[in-house]
N, C-alpha and C positions, 0 to 999 in steps of 0.2 A: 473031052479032048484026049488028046496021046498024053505020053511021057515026056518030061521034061526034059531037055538033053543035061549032059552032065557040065555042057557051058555054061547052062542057065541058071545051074543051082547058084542061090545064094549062099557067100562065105559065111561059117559062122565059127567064131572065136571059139575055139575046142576049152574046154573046162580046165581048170587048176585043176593038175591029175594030186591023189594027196600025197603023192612023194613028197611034194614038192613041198606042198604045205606044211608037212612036218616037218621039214629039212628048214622053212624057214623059223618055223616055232623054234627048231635044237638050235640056231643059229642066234636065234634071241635069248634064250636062256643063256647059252653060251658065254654069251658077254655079258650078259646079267651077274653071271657067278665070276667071271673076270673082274669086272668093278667090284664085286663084295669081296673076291678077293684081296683085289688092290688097295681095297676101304680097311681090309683085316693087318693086311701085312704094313699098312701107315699105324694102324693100333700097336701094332706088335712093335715097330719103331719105338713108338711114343712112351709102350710097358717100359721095352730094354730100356733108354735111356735114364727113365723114372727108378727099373732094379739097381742101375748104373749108378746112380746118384745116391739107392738107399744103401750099398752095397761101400758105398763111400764115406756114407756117415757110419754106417757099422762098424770098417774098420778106423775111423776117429775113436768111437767109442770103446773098441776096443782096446786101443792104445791109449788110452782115459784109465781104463779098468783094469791094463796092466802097469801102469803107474802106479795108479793109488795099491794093488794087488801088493805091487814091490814095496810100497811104503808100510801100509800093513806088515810086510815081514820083516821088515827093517824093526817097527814098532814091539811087535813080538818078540825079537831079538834080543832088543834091549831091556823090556819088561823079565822074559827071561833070565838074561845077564843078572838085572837089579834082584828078580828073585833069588838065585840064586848064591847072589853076594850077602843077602838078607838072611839064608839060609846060613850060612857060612859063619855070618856075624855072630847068628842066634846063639850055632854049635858051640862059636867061642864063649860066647856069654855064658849060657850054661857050664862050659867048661871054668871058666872063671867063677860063676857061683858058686859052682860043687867044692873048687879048691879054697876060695872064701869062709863056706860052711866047714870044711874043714879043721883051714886056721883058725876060724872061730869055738870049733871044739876039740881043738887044742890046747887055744888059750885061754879056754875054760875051764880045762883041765887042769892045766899048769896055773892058774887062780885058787882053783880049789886045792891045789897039792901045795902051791905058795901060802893059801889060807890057812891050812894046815902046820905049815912049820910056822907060818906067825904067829898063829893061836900057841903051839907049844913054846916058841920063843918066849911067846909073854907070859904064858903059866911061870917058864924061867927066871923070866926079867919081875915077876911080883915076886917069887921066893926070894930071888935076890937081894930085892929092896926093903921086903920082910925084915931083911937080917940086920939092912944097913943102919947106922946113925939117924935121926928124922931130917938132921939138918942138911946131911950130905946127899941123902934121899929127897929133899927139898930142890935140892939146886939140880940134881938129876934130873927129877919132874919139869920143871922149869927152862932148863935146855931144851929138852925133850919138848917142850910146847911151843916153846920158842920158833923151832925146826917144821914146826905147823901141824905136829902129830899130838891135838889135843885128843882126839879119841882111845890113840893107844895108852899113853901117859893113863884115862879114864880106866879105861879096862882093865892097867896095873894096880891101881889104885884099889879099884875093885876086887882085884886077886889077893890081895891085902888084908892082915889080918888086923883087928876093927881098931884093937890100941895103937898098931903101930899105923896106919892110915889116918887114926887122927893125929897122931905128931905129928907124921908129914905136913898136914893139913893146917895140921894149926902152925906150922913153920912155914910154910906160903905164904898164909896171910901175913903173917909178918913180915916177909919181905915184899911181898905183891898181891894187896888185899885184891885186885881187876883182877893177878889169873885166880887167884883161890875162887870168887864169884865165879867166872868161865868154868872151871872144874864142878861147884855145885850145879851149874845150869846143864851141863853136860851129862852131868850122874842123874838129876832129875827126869832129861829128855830120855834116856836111856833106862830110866828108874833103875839104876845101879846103885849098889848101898854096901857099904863096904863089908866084908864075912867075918861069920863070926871070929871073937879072940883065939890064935890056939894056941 
């Protein structure tokens, strides 16, 4: 038969040109990355708020750690101070010992320069009593021990020469046999013995 006419042709549904079709793909993607967006930026909320709150105990701690930091200094302060007053103390101490060690050889000095004229005093005071009476020599001794200086009294005795230290001696006893014993106890401890006669 002929041709069909062009009333007869059956419609037929023209294709999905693929404009289209990728226009609707970009169109799904599109909102796909909107949502992941809007899913990101509820993260992002969610970080800040969490920075928000760590950023808030931070500066807690920090005003923690400037406290104690001030206390510390406060502490060093005074640790300082105390050293330094400990210093100070020491300088004196020292300063007081050195002056101490001083008067100490000083009065060591002045002991031995005192020792010195007592030892010649008494070389003096035996010649003296060398020369005296035994009896009047007696009661000298005797005072003299009395006054609590049984050693010097000893030592004169000792400078003494042997005759007239035993008159003295034997004139003690007669009036005070206890000092004349104290005087032998004292020459013995000392093993002191009277010199010879001159």
């Amino acid at each position: 038969g002929g041709t069909d006419t062009p009333g007869t042709r059956p419609l037929i549904r023209p294709p999905v040109s693929a404009d289209a079709d990728r226009m609707t793909r970009a169109a799904s993607t599109i909102q796909q990355q909107q949502e992941s967006l809007k899913a990101r930026e509820q993260q992002l909320v969610v970080r800040e708020k969490q920075m928000d709150l760590i950023h808030v105990e931070i500066k807690k701690e920090q005003k923690k750690l400037d406290g104690v930091r001030k206390e510390i200094q406060v502490e060093l302060q005074l640790v300082q101070e105390k050293l330094e007053s400990l210093e100070k103390k020491t300088a004196e101490a020292d300063k007081t010992r050195i002056l101490i060690t001083r008067e100490s050889n000083d009065l060591d000095s002045k002991k031995t320069e005192i020792n010195g004229i007592e030892a010649s005093n008494v070389k003096k005071l035996a010649t003296i009593y060398d020369k005296m009476d035994p009896e009047a020599a007696a009661q000298g001794i005797e005072q003299m021990i009395e006054k609590g200086k049984l050693d010097m009294a000893v030592t004169i005795i000792s400078g003494m020469g042997q005759r007239q230290a035993a008159g003295l001696l034997s004139e003690v006893s007669k009036q005070d046999p206890g000092m004349a014993v104290q005087i032998f106890d004292r020459m013995r401890y000392h093993k002191i013995s009277p010199t010879t006669p001159k």
